[in-house]
C-alpha positions as MATLAB code, in Angstrom:
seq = 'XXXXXXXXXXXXXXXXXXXXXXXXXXXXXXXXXXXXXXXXXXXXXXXXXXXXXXXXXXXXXXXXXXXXXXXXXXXXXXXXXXXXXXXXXXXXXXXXXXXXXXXXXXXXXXXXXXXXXXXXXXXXXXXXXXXXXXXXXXXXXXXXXXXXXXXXXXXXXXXXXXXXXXXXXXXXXXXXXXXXXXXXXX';
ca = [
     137.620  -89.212  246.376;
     137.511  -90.504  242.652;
     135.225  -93.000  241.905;
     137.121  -96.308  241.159;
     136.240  -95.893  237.317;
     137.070  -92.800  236.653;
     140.743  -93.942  238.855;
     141.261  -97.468  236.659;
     139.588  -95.488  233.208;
     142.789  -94.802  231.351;
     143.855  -98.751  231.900;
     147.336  -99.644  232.913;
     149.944  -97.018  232.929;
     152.859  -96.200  234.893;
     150.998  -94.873  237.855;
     148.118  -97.846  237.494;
     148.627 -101.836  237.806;
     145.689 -104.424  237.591;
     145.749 -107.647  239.255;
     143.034 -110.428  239.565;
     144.451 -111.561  242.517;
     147.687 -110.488  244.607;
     150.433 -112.157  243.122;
     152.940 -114.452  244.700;
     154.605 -111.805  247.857;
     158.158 -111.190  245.583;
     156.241 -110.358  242.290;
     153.881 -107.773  244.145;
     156.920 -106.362  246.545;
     158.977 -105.819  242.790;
     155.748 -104.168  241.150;
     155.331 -101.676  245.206;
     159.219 -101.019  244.874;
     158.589 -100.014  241.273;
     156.116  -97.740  242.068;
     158.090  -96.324  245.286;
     160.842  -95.683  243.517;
     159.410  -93.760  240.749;
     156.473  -91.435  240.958;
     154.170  -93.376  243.403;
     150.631  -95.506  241.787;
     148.451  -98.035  242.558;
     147.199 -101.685  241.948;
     144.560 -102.158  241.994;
     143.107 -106.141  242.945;
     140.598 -108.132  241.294;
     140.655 -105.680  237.848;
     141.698 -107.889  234.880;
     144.544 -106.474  232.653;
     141.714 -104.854  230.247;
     140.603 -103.101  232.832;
     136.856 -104.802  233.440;
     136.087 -104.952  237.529;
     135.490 -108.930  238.454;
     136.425 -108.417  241.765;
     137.846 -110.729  244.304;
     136.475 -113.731  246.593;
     137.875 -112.605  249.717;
     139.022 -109.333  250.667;
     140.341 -110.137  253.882;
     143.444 -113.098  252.802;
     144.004 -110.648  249.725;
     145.041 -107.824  252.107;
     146.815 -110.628  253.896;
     148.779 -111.924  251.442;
     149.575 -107.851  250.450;
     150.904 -107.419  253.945;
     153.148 -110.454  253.191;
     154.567 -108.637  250.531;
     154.979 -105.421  252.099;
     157.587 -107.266  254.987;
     159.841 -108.198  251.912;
     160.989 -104.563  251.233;
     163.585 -102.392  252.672;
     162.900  -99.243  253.560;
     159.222  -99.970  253.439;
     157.212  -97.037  251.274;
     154.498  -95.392  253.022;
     151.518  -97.764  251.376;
     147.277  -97.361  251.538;
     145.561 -100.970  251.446;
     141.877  -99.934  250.488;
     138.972 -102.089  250.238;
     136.375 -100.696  247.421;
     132.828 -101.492  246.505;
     132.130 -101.522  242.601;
     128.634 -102.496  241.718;
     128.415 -104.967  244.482;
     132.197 -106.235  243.674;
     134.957 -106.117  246.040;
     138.244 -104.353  245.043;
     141.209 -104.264  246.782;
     144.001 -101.033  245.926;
     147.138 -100.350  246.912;
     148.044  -96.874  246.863;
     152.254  -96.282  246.952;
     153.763  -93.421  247.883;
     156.905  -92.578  245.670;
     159.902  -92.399  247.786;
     161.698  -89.119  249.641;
     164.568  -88.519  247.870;
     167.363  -89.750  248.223;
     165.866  -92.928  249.375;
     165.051  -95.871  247.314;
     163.164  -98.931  248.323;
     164.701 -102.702  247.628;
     163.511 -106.261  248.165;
     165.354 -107.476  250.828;
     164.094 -111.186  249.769;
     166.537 -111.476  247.253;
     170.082 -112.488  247.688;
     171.412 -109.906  244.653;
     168.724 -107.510  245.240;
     168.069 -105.398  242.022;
     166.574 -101.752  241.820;
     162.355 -102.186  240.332;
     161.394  -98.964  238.494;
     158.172  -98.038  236.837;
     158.304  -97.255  232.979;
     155.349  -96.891  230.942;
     152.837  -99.719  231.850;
     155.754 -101.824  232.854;
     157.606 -102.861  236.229;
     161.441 -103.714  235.003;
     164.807 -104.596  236.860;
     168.057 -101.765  236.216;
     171.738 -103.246  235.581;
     173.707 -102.568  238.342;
     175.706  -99.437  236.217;
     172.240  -97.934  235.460;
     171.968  -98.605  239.383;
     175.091  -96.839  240.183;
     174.065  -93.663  238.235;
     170.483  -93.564  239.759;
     172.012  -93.720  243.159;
     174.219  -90.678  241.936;
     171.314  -89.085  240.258;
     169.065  -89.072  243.627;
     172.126  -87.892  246.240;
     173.781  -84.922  243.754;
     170.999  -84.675  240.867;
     167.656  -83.596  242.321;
     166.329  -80.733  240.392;
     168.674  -79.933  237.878;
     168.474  -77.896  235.447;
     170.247  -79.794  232.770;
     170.819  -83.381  232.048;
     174.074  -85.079  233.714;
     175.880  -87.419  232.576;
     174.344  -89.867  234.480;
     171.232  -88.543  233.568;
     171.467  -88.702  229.784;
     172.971  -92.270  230.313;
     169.846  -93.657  232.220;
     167.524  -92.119  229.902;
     169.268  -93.583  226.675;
     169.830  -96.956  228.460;
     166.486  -97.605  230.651;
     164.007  -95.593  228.178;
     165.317  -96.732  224.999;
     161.672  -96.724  223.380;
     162.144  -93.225  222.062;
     161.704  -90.108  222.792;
     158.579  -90.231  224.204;
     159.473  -91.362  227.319;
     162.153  -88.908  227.748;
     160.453  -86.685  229.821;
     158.664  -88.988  231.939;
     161.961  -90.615  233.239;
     163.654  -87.347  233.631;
     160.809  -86.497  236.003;
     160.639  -89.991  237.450;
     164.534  -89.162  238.605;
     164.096  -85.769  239.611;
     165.846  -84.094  236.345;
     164.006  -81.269  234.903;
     164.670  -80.928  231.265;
     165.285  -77.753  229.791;
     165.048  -79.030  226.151;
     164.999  -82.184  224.068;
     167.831  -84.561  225.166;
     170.379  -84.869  222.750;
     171.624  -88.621  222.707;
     175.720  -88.595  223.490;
     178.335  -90.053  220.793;
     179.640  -93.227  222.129;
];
């Protein structure tokens, strides 16, 4: 197995999440669903957001209060709790498993439950059309060879930082891309 530096050594990303402490059980279930329903990562408790290793006070109520979390999603992803020793510092990670298509995973704490997707470094909500389409996308669109419709919307709308992302979404929703996207007229 990696050593926990070389695993937190490229800092946040959208496989990697650093927490000081679990978070309040609806922030940490959005940031596992996230994860679940892209490609799978980790977070990785008691790292601060620059990535230095404090650790954490008490290992045992942190994986308690992860477990708490955990109950709040629906279906619930295959998850790793791991406790880690870094120069005589606790860590705690959570290792997600990205979801079996078509599946996707949803907090079934709240009463208008949104879809939580990873992109970049960042855990963010979908509108409920980009919702429609990745529901589409993961029943009809798995390993395509070109862009749908649905595709090419999701990637304009959700990835709207550029290009650069382009590719990571279409593999995030199963799309392979044969070329550049070309954006549609509207």
């Amino acid at each position: 197995m990696a050593t926990l530096r070389s695993r937190i050594r490229g800092g946040e990303s959208a496989t990697v999440e650093f927490k000081m402490t679990v978070p309040e059980s609806e922030k940490l279930a959005r940031v596992v669903a996230a994860f679940a329903n892209s490609a799978g990562g980790t977070v990785f408790v008691g790292i601060t957001d620059s990535g230095l290793v404090q650790g954490v006070v008490d290992v045992e109520s942190e994986i308690a209060a992860v477990e708490r979390a955990m109950v709040l999603l629906v279906p619930r992803p295959s998850v790793e709790i791991e406790h880690l020793v870094h120069d005589l510092r606790d860590v705690v990670s959570i290792v997600v498993d990205g979801m079996d298509f078509p599946e996707l995973c949803w907090l079934d704490s709240d009463p208008d439950p949104l879809l939580y997707f990873r992109i970049g470094a960042e855990t963010r909500p979908i509108d409920r059309v980009s919702e429609r389409a990745v529901i589409r996308l993961r029943k009809h669109g798995r390993g395509e060879r070109e862009i749908s419709d649905d595709g090419a919307y999701l990637l304009e709308r959700l990835w709207a930082d550029g290009p650069k992302y382009e590719a990571a979404c279409a593999r995030l929703l199963g799309l392979s891309m044969a070329g550049a996207l070309i954006p549609r007229a509207h």
